[in-house]
N, C-alpha and C positions, 0 to 999 in steps of 0.2 A: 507497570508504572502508570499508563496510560488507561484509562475506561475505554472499553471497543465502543463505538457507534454501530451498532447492527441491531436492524429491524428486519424483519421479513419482508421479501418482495423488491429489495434491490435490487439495481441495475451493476453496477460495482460496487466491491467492497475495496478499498486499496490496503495492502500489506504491507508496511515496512519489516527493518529485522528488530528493530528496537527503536524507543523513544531516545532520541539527541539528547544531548548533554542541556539547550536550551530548551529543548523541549519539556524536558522532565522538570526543570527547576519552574519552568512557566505554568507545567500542567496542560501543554497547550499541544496539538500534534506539528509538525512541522513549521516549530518558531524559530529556528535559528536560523543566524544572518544565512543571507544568499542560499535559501534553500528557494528553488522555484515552482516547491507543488500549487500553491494557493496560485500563483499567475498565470501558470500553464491552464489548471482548470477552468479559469474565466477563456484565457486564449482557443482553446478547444471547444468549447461550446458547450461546457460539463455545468458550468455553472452560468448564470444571466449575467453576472458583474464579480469581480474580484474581491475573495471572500474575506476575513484575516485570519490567524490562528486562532487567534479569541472566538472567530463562529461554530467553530468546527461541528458543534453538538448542533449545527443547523443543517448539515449536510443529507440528512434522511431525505429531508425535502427534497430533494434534485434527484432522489434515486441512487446517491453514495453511501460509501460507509469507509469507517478505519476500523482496524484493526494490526498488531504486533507479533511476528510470531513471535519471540522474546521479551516476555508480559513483566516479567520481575527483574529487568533491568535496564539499564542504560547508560547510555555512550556511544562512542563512536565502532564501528566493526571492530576495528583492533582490540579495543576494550573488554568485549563481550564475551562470557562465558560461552557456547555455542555447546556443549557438553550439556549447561543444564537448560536447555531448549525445550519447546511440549510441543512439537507436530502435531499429536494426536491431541491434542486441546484444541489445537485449531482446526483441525479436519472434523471433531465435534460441531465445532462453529457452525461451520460451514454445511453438515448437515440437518442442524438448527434453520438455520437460518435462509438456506439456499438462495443464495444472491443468484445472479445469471452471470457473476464476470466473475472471481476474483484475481486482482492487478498487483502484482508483487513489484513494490517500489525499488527497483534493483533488484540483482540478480543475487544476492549474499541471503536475502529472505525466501529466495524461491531454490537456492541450492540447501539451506535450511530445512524446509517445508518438504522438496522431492527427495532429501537424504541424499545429492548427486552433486561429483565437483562440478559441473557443465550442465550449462543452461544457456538455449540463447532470445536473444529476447524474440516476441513477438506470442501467437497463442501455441500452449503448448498442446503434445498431443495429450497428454492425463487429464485428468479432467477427475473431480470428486462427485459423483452420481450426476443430478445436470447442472452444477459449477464449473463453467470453463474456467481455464487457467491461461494467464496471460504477462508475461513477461516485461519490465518495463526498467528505460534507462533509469539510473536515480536521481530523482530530483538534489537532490543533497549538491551544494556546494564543495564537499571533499570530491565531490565524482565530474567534476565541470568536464574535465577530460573524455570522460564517456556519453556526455551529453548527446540524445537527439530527439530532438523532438515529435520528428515523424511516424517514430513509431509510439507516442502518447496519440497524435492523432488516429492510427489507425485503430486503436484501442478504443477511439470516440465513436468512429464509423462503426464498430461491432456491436456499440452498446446502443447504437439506433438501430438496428437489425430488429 
């Protein structure tokens, strides 16, 4: 749905499972109301000032990146085909491109990605050659309930390491 942002030499790359329903009609990554990725990354110290959707293709600069593991569709998790998923498209990515983090925006992209019902947040132990793997609550307004932000922080502390 969505164009990945990935350049070589990133610090994170962040994962979702798919582009939103607002997302995809905007073109934009995390546009729909009450999603709090864009805030949080100013709040953590990922980015100098709060970015909008609309910048997204600015993010190389800070040492980010997006990416989907569910590139051909969108909507919300329920919605989602998860049968016609490419793991191995993205673990190509990823050895393209070897970022040092990548951040799976909720736990539905990274149980996706590792083929497993259980995942919990924080860094995992697998890792794709030297891409660590790191788990993260989802910013998405469907998931307020699971919200913390502590562990986005500790995910900021790793990527100054």
């Amino acid at each position: 749905m969505l164009d990945d942002v990935l350049v070589r030499g990133l610090k994170i790359v962040f994962c979702g499972t798919a582009a939103g329903t607002a997302s995809a009609r905007r073109g934009q990554y995390y546009a729909g109301p009450g999603n709090k990725f864009w805030p949080v990354l100013h709040r953590i110290g990922l980015t100098p000032r709060q970015l909008s959707p609309a910048e997204f293709r600015d993010l190389p600069q800070f040492g980010l990146g997006l990416t989907d593991v569910v590139k051909e569709q969108s909507g919300s998790d329920v919605e989602i085909d998860f049968a016609r998923s490419n793991p191995a498209s993205l673990r190509t990515k990823l050895l393209e491109f070897r970022p040092r983090i990548l951040a799976f925006n909720g736990k539905k992209a990274a149980q996706v990605f590792l083929g497993t019902a259980r995942v919990e947040y924080g860094l995992q132990t697998e890792s794709v050659e030297s891409t660590l793997l790191f788990v993260l609550p989802s910013t998405s307004g469907a998931a307020n309930g699971f919200w913390d932000e502590g562990w986005w922080e500790k995910l900021a502390v790793s990527a100054r390491k």
